[in-house]
PyMOL Python script that loads the backbone (N, CA, C, O; Angstrom):
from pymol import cmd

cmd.read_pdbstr("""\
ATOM      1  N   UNK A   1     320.942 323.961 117.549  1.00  0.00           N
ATOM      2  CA  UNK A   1     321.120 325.225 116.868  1.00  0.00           C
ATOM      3  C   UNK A   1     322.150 325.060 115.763  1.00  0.00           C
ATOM      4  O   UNK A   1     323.229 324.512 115.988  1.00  0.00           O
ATOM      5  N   UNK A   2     321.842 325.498 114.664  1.00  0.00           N
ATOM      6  CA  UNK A   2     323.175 325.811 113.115  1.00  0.00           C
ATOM      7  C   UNK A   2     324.050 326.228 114.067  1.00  0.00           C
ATOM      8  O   UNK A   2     323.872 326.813 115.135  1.00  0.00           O
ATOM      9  N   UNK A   3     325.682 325.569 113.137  1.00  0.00           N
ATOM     10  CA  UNK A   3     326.816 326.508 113.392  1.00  0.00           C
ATOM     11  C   UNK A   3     326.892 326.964 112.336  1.00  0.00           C
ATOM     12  O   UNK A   3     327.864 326.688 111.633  1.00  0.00           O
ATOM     13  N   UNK A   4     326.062 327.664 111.964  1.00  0.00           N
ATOM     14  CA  UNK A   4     326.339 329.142 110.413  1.00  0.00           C
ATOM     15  C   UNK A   4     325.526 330.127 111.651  1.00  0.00           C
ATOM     16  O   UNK A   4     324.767 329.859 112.583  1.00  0.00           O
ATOM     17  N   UNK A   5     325.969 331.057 111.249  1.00  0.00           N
ATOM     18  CA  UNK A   5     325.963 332.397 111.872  1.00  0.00           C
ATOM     19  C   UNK A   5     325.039 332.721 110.979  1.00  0.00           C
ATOM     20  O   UNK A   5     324.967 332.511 109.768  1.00  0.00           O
ATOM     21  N   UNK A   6     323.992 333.532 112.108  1.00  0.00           N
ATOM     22  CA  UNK A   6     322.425 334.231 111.489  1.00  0.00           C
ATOM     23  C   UNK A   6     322.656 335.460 111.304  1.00  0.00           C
ATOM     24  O   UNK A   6     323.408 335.982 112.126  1.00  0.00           O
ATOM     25  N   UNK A   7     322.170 336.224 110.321  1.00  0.00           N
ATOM     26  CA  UNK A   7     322.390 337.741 110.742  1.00  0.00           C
ATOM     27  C   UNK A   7     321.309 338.439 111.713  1.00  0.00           C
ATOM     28  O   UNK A   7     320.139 338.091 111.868  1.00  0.00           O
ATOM     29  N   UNK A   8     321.826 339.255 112.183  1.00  0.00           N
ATOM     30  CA  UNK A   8     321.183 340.128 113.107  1.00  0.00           C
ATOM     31  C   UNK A   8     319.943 340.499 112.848  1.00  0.00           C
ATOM     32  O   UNK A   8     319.748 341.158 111.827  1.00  0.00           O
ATOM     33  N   UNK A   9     319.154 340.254 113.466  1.00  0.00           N
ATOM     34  CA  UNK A   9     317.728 340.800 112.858  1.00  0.00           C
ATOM     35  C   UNK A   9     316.497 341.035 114.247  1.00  0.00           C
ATOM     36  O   UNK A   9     316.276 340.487 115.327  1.00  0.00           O
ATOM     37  N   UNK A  10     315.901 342.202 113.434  1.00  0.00           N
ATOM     38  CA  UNK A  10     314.829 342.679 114.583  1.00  0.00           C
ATOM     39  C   UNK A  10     313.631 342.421 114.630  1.00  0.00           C
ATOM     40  O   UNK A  10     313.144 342.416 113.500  1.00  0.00           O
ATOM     41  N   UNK A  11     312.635 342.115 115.737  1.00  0.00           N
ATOM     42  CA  UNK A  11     311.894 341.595 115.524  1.00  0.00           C
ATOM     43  C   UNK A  11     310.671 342.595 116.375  1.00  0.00           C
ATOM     44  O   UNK A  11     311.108 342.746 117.516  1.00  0.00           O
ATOM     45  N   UNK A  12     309.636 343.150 116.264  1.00  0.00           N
ATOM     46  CA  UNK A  12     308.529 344.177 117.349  1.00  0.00           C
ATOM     47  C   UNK A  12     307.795 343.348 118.021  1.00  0.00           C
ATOM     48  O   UNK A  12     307.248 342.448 117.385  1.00  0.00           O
ATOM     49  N   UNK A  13     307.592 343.436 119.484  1.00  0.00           N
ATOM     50  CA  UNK A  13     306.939 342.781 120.418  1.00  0.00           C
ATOM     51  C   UNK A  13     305.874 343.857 120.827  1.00  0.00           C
ATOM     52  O   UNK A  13     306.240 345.020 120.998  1.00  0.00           O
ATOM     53  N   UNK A  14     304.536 343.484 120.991  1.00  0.00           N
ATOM     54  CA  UNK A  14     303.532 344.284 121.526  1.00  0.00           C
ATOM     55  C   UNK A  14     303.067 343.339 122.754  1.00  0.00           C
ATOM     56  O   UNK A  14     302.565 342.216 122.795  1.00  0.00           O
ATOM     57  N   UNK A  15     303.493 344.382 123.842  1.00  0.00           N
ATOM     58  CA  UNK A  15     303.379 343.802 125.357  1.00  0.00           C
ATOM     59  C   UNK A  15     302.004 344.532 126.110  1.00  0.00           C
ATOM     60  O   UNK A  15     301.895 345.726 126.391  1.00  0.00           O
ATOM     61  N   UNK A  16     300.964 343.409 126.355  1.00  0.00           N
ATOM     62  CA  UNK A  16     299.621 343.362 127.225  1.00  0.00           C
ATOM     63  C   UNK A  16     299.869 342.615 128.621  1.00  0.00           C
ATOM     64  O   UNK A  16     300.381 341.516 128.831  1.00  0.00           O
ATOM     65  N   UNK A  17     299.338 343.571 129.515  1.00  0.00           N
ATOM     66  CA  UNK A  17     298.961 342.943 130.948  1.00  0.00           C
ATOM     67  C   UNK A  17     297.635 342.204 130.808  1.00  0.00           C
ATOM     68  O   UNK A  17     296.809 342.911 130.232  1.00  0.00           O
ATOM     69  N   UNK A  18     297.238 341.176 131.105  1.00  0.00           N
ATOM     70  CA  UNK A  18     296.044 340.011 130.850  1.00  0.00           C
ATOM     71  C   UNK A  18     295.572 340.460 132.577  1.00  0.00           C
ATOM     72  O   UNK A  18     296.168 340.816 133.593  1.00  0.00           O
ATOM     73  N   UNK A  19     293.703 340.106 132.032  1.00  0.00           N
ATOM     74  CA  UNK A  19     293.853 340.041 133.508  1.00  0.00           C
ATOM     75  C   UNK A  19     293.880 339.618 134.795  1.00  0.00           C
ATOM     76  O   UNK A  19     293.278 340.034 135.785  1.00  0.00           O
ATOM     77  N   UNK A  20     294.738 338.641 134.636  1.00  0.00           N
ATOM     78  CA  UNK A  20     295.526 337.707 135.786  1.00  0.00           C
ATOM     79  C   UNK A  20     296.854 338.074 136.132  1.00  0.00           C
ATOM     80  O   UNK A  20     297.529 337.548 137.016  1.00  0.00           O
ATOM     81  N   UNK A  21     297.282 339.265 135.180  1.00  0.00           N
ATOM     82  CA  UNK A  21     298.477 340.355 135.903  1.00  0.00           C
ATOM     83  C   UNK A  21     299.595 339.816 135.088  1.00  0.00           C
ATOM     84  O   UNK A  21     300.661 340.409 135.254  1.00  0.00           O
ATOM     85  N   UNK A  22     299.600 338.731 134.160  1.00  0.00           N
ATOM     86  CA  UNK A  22     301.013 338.278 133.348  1.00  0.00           C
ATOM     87  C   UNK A  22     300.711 339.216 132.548  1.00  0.00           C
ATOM     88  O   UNK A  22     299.736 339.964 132.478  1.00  0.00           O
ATOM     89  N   UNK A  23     302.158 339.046 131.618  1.00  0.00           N
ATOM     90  CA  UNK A  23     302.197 340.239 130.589  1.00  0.00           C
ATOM     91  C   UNK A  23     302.418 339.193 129.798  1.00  0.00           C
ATOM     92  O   UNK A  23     302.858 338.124 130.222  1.00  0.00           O
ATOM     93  N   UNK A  24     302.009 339.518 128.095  1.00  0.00           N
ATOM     94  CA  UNK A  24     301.395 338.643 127.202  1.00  0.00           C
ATOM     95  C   UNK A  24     302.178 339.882 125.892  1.00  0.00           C
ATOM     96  O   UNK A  24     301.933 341.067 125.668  1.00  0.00           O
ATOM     97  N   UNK A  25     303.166 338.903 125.263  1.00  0.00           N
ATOM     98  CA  UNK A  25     304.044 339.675 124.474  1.00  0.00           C
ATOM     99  C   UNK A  25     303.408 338.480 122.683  1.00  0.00           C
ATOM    100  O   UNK A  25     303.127 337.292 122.521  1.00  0.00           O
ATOM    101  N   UNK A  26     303.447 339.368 122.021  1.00  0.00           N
ATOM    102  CA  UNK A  26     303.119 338.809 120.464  1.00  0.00           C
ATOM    103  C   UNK A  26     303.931 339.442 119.245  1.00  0.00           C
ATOM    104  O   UNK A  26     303.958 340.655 119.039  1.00  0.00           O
ATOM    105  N   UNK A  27     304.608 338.472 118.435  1.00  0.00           N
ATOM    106  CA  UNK A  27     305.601 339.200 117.948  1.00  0.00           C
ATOM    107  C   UNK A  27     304.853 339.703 116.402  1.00  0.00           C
ATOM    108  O   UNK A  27     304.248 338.887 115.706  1.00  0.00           O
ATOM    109  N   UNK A  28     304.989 340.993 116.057  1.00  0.00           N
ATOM    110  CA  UNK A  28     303.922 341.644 115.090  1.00  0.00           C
ATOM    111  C   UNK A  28     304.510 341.172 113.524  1.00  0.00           C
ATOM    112  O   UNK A  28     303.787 341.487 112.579  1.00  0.00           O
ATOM    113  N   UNK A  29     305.653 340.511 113.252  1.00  0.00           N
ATOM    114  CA  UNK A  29     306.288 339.930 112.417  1.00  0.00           C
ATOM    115  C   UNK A  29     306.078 337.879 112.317  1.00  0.00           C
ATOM    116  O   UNK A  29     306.312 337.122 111.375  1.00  0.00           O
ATOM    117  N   UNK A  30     305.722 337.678 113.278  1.00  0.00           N
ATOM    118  CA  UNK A  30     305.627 336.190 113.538  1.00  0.00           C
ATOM    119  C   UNK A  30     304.557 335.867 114.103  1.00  0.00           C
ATOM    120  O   UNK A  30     304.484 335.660 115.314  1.00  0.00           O
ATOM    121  N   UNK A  31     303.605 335.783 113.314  1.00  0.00           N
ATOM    122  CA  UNK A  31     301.619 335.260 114.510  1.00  0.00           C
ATOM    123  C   UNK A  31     302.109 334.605 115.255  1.00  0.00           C
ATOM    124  O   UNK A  31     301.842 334.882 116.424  1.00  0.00           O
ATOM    125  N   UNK A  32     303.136 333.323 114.994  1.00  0.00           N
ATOM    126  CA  UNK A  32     302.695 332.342 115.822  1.00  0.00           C
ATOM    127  C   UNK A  32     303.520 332.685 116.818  1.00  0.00           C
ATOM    128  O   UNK A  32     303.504 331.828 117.701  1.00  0.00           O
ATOM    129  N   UNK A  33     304.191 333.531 117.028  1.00  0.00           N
ATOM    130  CA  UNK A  33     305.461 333.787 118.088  1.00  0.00           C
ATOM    131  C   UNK A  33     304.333 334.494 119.143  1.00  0.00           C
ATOM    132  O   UNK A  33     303.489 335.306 118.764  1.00  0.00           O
ATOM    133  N   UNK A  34     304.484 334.032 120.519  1.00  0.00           N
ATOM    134  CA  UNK A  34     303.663 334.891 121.533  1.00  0.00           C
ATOM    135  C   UNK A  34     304.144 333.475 123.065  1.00  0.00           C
ATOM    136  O   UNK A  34     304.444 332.301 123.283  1.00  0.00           O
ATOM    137  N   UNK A  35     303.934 334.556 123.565  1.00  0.00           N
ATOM    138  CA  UNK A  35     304.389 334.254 125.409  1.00  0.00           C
ATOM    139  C   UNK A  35     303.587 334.682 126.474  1.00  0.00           C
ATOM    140  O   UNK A  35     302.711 335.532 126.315  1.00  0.00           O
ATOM    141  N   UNK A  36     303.803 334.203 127.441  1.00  0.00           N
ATOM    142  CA  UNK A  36     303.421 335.645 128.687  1.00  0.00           C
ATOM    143  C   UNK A  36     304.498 334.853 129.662  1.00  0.00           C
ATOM    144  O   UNK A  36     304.942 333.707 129.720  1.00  0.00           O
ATOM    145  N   UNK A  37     304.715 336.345 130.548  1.00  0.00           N
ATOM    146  CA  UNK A  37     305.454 335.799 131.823  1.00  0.00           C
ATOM    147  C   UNK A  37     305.451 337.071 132.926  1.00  0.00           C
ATOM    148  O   UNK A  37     305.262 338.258 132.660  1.00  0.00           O
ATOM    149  N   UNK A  38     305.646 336.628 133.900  1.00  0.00           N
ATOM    150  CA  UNK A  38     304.976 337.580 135.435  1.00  0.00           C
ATOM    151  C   UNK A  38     305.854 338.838 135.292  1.00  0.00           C
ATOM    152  O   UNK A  38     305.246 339.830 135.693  1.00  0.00           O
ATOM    153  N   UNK A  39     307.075 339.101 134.850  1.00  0.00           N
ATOM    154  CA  UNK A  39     307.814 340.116 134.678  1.00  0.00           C
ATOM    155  C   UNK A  39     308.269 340.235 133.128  1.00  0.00           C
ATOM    156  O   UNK A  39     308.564 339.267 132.426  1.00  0.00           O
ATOM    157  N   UNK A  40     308.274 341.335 132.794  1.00  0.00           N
ATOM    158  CA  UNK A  40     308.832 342.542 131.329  1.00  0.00           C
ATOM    159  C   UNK A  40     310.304 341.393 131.012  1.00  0.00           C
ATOM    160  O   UNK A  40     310.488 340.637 130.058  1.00  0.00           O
ATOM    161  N   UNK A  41     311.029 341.614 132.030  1.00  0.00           N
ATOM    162  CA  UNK A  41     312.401 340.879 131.728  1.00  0.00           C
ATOM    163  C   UNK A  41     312.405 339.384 131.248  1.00  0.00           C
ATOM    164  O   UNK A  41     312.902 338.946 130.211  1.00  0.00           O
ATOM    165  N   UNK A  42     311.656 338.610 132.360  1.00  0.00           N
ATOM    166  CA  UNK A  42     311.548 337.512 132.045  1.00  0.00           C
ATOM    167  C   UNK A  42     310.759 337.203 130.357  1.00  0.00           C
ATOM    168  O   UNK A  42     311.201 336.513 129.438  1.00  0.00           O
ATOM    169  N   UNK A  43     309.630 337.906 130.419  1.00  0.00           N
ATOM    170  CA  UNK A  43     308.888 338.062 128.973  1.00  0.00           C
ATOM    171  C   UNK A  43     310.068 338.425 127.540  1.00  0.00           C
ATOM    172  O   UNK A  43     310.087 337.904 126.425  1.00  0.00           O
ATOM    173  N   UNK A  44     310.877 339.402 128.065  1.00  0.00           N
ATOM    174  CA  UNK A  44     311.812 339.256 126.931  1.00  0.00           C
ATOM    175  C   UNK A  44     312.933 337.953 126.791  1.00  0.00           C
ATOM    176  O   UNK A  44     313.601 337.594 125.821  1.00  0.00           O
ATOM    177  N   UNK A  45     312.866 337.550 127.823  1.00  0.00           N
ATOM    178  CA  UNK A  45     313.895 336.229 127.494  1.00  0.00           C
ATOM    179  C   UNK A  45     312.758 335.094 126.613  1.00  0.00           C
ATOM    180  O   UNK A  45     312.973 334.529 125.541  1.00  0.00           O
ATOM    181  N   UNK A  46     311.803 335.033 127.290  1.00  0.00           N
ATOM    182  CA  UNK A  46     310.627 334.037 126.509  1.00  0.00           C
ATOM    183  C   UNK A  46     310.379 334.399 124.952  1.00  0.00           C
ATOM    184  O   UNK A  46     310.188 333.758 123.919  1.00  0.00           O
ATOM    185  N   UNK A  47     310.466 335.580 125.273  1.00  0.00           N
ATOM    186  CA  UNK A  47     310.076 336.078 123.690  1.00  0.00           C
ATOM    187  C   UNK A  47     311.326 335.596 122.397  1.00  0.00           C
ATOM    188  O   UNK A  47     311.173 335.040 121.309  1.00  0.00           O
ATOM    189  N   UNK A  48     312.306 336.000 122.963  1.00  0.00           N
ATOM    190  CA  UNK A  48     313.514 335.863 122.587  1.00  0.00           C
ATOM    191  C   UNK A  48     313.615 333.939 121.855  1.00  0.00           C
ATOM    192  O   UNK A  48     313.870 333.546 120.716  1.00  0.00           O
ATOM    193  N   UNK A  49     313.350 333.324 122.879  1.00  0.00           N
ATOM    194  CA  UNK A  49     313.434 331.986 122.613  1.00  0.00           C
ATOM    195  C   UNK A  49     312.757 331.472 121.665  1.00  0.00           C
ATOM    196  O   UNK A  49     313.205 330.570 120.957  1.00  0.00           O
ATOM    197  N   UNK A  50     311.450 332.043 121.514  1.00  0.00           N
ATOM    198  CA  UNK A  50     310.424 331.444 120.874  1.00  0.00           C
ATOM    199  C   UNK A  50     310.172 331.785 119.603  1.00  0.00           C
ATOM    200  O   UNK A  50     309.554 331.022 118.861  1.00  0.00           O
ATOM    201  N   UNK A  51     310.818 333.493 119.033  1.00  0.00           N
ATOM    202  CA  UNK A  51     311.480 333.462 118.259  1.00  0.00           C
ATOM    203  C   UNK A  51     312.359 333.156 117.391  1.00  0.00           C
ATOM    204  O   UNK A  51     312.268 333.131 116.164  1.00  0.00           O
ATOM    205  N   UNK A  52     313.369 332.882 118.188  1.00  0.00           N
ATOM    206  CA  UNK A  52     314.425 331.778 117.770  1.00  0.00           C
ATOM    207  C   UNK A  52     314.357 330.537 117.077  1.00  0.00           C
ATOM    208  O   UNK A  52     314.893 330.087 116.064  1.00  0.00           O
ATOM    209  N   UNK A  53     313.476 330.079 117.985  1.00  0.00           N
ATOM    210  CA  UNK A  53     312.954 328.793 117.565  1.00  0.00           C
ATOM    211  C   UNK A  53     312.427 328.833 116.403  1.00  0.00           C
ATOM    212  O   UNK A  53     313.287 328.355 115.664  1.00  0.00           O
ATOM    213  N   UNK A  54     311.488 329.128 115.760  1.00  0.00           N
ATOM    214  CA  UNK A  54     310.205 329.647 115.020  1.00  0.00           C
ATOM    215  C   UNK A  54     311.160 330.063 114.010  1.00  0.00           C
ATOM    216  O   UNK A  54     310.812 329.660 112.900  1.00  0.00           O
ATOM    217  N   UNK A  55     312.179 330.687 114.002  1.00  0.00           N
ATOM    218  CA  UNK A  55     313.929 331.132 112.983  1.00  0.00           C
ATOM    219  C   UNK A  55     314.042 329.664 112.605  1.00  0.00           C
ATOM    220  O   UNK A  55     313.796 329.200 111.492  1.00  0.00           O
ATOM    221  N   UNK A  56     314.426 329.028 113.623  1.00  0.00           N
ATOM    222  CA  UNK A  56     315.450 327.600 113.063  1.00  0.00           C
ATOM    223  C   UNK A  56     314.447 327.071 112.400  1.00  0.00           C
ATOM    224  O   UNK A  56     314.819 326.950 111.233  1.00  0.00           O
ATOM    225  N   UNK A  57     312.835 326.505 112.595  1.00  0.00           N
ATOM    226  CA  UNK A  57     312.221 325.758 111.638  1.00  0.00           C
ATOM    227  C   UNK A  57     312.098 326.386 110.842  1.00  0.00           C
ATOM    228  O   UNK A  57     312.013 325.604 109.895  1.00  0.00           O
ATOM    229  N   UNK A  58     311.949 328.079 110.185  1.00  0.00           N
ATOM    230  CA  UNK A  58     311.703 328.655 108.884  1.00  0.00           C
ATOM    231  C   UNK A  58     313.109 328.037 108.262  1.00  0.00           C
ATOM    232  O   UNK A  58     313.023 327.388 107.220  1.00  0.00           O
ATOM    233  N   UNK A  59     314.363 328.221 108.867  1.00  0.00           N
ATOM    234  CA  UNK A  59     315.334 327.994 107.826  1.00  0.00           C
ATOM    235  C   UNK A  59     315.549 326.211 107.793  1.00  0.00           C
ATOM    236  O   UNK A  59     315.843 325.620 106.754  1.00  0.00           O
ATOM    237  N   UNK A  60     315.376 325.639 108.889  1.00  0.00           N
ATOM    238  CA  UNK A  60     315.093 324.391 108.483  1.00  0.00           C
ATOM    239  C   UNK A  60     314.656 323.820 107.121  1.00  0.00           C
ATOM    240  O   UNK A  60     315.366 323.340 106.237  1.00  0.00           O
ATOM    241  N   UNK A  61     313.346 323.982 107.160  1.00  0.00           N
ATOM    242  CA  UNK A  61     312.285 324.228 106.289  1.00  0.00           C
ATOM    243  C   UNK A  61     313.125 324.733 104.676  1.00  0.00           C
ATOM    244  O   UNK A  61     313.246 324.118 103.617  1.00  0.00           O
ATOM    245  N   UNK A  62     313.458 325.723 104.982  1.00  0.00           N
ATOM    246  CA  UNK A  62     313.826 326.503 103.928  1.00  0.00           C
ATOM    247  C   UNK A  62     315.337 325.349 103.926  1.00  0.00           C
ATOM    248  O   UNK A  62     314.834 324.443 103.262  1.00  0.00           O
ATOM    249  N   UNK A  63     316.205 325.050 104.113  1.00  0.00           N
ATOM    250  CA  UNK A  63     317.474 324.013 103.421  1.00  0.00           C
ATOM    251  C   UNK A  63     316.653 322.674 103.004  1.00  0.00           C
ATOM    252  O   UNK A  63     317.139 321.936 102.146  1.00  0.00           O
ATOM    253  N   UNK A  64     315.627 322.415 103.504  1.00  0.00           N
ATOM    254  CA  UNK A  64     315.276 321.296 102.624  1.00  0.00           C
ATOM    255  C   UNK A  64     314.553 321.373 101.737  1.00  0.00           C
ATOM    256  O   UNK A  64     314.198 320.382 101.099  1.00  0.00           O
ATOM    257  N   UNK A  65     314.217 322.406 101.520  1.00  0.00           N
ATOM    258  CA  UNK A  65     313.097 323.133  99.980  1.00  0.00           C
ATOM    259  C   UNK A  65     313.645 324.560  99.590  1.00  0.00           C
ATOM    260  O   UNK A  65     313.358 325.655 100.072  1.00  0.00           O
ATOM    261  N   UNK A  66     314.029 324.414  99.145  1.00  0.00           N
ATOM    262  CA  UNK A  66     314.614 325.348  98.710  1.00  0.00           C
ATOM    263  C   UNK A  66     313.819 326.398  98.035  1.00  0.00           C
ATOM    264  O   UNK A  66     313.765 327.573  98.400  1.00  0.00           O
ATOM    265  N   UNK A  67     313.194 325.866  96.996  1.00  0.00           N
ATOM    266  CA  UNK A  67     311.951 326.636  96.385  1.00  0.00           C
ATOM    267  C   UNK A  67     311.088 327.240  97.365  1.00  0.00           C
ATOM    268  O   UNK A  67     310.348 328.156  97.007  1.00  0.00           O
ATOM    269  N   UNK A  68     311.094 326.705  98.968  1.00  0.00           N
ATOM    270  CA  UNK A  68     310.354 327.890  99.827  1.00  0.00           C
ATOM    271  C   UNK A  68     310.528 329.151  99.881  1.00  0.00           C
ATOM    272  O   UNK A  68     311.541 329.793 100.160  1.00  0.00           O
ATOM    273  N   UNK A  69     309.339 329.533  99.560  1.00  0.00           N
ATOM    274  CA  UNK A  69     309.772 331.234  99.429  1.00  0.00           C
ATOM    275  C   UNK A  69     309.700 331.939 101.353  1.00  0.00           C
ATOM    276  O   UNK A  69     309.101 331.372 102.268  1.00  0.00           O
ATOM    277  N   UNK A  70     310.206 332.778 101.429  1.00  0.00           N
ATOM    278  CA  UNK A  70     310.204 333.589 102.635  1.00  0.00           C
ATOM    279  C   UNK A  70     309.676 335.077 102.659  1.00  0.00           C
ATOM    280  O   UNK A  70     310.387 336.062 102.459  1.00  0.00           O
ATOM    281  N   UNK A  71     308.609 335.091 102.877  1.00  0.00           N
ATOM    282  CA  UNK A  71     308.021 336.535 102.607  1.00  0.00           C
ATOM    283  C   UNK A  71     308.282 337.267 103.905  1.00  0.00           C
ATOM    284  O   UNK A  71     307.878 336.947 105.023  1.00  0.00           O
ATOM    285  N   UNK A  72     309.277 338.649 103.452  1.00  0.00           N
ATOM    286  CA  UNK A  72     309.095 340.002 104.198  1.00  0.00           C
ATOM    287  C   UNK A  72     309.066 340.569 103.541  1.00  0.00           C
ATOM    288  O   UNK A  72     309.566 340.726 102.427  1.00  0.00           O
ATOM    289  N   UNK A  73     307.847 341.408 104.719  1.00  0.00           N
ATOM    290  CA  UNK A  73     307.496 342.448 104.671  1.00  0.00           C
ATOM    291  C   UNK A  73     308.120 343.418 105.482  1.00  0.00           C
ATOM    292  O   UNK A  73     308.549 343.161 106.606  1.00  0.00           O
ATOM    293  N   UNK A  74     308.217 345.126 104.653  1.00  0.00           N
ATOM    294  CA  UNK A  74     308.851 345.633 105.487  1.00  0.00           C
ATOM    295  C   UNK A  74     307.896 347.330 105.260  1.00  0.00           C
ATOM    296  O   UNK A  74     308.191 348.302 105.956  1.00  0.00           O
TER     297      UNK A  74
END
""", "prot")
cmd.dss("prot")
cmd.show_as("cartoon", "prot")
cmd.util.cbc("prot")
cmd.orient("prot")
């Protein structure tokens, strides 16, 4: 993980029960961000991570190209 400090930022999760009973979270800002896990709580820690992650290679990405653009939408 950077030691530069990220700013705070929010991200919308749309949470489905599948039907094998996991709950299946997709982040509506990040396609590729998505999880499932047997409990809501646990699903937000997964979600959380995978997000994160999916953060560090955009800015990765972005310090070694600089010219990468970063599109939000808001």
């Amino acid at each position: 993980m950077s030691s530069m400090t990220r700013p705070h930022r929010r991200f919308h999760v749309s949470i489905e029960k599948d039907e094998a009973g996991l709950y299946v979270g997709r982040c509506k800002e990040l396609p590729n961000a998505f999880t499932q896990a047997r409990s809501i709580p646990e699903l937000k820690e997964r979600m959380a991570e995978v997000i994160s992650l999916i953060m560090e290679d955009i800015e990765e990405e972005h310090s070694k190209n600089p010219k990468t653009i970063i599109e939000v939408v808001v």
